[in-house]
C-alpha positions as CSV (number, residue, x, y, z in Angstrom):
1,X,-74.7,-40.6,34.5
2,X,-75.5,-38.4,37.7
3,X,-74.7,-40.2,41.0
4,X,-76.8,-39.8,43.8
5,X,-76.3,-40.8,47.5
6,X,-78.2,-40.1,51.2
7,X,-75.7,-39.0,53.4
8,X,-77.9,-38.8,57.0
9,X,-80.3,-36.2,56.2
10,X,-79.0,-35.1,53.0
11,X,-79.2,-35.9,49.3
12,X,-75.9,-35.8,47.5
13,X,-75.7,-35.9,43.7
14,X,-72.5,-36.0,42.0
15,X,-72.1,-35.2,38.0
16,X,-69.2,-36.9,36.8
17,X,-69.3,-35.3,33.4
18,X,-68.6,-32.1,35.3
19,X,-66.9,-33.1,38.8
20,X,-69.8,-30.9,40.1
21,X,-71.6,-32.0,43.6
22,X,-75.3,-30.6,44.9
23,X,-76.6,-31.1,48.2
24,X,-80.1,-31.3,48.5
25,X,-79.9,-29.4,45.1
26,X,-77.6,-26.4,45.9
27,X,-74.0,-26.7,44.1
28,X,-71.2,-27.2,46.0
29,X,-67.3,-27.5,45.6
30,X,-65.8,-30.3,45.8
31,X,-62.6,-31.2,48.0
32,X,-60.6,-31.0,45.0
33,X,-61.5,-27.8,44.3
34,X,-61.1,-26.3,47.3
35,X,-57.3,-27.4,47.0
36,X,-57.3,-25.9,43.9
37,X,-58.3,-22.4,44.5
38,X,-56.0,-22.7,47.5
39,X,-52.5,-24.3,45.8
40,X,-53.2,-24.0,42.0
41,X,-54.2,-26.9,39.7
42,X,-51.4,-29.1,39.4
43,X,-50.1,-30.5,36.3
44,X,-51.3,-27.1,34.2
45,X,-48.3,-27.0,31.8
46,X,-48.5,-31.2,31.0
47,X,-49.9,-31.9,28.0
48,X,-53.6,-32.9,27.8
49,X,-52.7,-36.5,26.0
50,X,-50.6,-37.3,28.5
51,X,-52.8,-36.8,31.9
52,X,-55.4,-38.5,29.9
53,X,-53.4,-41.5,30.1
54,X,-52.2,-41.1,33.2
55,X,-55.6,-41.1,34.8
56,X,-57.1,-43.9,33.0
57,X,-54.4,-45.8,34.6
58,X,-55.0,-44.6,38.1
59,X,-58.7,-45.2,37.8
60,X,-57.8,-48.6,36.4
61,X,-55.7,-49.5,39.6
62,X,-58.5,-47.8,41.9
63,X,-60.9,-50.1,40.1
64,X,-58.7,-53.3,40.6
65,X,-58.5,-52.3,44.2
66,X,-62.3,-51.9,44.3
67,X,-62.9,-55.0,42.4
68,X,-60.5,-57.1,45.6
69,X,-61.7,-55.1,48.3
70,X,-66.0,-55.6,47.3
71,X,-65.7,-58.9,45.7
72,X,-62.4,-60.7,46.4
73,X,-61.4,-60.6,42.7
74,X,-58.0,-60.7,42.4
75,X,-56.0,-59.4,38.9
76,X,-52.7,-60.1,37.9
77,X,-51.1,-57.1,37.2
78,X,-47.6,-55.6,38.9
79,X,-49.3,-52.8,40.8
80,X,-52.0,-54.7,41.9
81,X,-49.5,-57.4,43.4
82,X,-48.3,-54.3,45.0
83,X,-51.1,-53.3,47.0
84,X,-51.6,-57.0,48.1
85,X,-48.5,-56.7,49.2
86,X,-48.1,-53.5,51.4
87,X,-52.1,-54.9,52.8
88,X,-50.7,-58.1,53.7
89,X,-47.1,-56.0,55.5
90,X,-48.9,-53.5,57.2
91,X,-52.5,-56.1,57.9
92,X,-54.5,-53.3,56.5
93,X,-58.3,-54.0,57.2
94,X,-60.6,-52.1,54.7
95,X,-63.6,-51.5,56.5
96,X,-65.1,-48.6,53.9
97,X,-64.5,-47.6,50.4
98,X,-65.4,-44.9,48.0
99,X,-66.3,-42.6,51.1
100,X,-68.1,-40.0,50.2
101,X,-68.1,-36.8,53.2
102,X,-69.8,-33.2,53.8
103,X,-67.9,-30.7,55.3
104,X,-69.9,-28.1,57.2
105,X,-70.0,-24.3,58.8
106,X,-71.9,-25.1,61.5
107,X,-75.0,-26.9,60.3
108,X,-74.7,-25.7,56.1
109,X,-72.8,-27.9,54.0
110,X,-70.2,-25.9,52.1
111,X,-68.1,-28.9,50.2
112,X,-68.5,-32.8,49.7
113,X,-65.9,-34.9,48.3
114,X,-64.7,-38.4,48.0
115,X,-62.2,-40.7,49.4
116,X,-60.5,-43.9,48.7
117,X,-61.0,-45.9,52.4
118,X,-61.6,-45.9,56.1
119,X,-59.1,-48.6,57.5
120,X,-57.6,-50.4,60.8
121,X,-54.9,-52.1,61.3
122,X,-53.0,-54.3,64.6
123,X,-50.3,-51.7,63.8
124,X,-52.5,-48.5,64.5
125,X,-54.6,-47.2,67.0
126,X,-58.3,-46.4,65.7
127,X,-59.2,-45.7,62.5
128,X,-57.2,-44.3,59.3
129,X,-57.9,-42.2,56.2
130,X,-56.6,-43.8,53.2
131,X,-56.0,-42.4,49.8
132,X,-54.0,-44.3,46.6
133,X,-51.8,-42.3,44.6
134,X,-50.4,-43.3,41.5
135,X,-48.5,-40.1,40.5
136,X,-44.8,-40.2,39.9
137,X,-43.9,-37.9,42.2
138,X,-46.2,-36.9,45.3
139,X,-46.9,-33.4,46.0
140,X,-46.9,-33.5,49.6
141,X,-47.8,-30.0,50.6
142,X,-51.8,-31.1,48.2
143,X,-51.7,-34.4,49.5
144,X,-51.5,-33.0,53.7
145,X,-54.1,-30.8,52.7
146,X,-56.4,-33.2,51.1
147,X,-56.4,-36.5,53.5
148,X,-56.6,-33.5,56.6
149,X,-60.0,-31.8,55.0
150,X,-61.5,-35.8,54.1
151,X,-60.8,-36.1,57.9
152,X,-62.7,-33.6,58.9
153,X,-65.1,-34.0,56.3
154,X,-65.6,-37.8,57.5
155,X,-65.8,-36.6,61.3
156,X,-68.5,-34.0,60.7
157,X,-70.6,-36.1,58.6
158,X,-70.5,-39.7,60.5
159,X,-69.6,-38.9,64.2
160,X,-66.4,-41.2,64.0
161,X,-63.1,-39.8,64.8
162,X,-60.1,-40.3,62.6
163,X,-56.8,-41.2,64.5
164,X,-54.3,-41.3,61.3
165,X,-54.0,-40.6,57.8
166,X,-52.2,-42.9,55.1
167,X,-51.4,-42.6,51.4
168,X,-50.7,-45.9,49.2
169,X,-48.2,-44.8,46.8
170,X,-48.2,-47.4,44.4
171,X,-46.5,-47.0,40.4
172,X,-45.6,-50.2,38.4
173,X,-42.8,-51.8,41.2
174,X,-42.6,-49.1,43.1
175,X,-45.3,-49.4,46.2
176,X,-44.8,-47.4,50.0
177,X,-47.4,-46.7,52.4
178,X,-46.9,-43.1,53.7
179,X,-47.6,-41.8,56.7
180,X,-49.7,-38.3,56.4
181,X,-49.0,-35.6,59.2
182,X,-52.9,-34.3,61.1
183,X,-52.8,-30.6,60.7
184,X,-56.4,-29.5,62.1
185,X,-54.9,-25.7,61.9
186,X,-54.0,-26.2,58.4
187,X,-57.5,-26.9,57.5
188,X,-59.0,-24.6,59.8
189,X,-57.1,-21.4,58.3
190,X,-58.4,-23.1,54.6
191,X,-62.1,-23.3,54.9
192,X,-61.6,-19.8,56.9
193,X,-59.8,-18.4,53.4
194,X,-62.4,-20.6,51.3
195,X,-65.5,-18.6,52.7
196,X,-63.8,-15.3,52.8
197,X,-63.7,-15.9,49.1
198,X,-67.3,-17.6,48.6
199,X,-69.6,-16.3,51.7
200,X,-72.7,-18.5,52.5
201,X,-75.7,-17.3,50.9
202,X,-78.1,-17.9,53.7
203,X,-81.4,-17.3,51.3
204,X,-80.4,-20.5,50.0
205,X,-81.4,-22.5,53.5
206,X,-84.5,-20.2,54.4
């Protein structure tokens, strides 16, 4: 069933049969796909079966994490004790989740995407970017370029500035909470290579 959300003055609709985002009715990519035309789609060679099970059980750990976070609901299950854990360690406060952010040229959204949670901490100053992972092994070269364009993506779209950016690494026992290097030049020299490829048709906005 088609999400859609007002984001300021926008409409955002997201297809999740499809993984296909409009804005006010125009298509655009999403954050993932951006990464991909830049890095390659990960995991090409694995067989089909065996991401399929893979990603049921990351959306069922994003859904526990949801289910705590929205309504207090706490399951017992060994990676869910390990996100309790590394919140209660590192006094992570969850202030948003499921964050959805426009990134912009200028004043024409070219990409929307989604996020796992804005959060603060005692530990940090300002606000973080924070993103779960479940993967067994993170490819950190996607994951920099990811959390760095939801940064900007979240800046442009709500006016808040993002100070750091986090990943929650969490597999059966094994849990970490990763720090995430800001690299605004990164993502600069990526949405320049991204509209090389795929100019604005301006039509669209007359």
């Amino acid at each position: 069933m088609k999400e859609s959300y007002t984001i300021g003055e926008h409409v955002v609709s997201f297809e999740p049969s499809t993984h296909q985002y409009t804005i006010d009715g125009i298509n655009v990519p999403s954050v993932t796909q951006i990464i991909d035309e830049i890095l390659g789609k990960p995991y090409k060679n694995v067989n089909p079966e065996i991401l399929e099970i893979a990603a049921k059980k990351g959306t069922n750990l994003h859904d526990m994490i949801e289910r705590y976070e929205r309504f207090g609901q706490k399951t017992y299950h060994v990676e869910m004790q390990g996100y309790i854990a590394l919140k209660n360690q590192y006094q992570i406060n969850v202030l948003k989740s499921e964050q959805i952010v426009i990134i912009y040229d200028g004043a024409i959204p070219i990409a929307a995407g989604r996020f796992d949670m804005v959060v603060a901490s005692p530990y940090m100053e300002g606000k973080g970017i924070v993103d779960v992972k479940r993967m067994a092994h993170l490819d950190m070269k996607r994951l920099t370029l990811q959390l760095n364009l939801y940064k900007l993506g979240y800046e442009q779209t709500y006016k808040e500035n993002i100070q750091y950016l986090k990943c929650l690494h969490i597999r059966n026992r094994h849990k970490d909470y990763i720090d995430i290097p800001i690299d605004s030049k990164l993502v600069s020299n990526v949405i320049s290579t991204h509209l090389r490829n795929h100019p604005i048709d301006y039509t669209l906005y007359y």
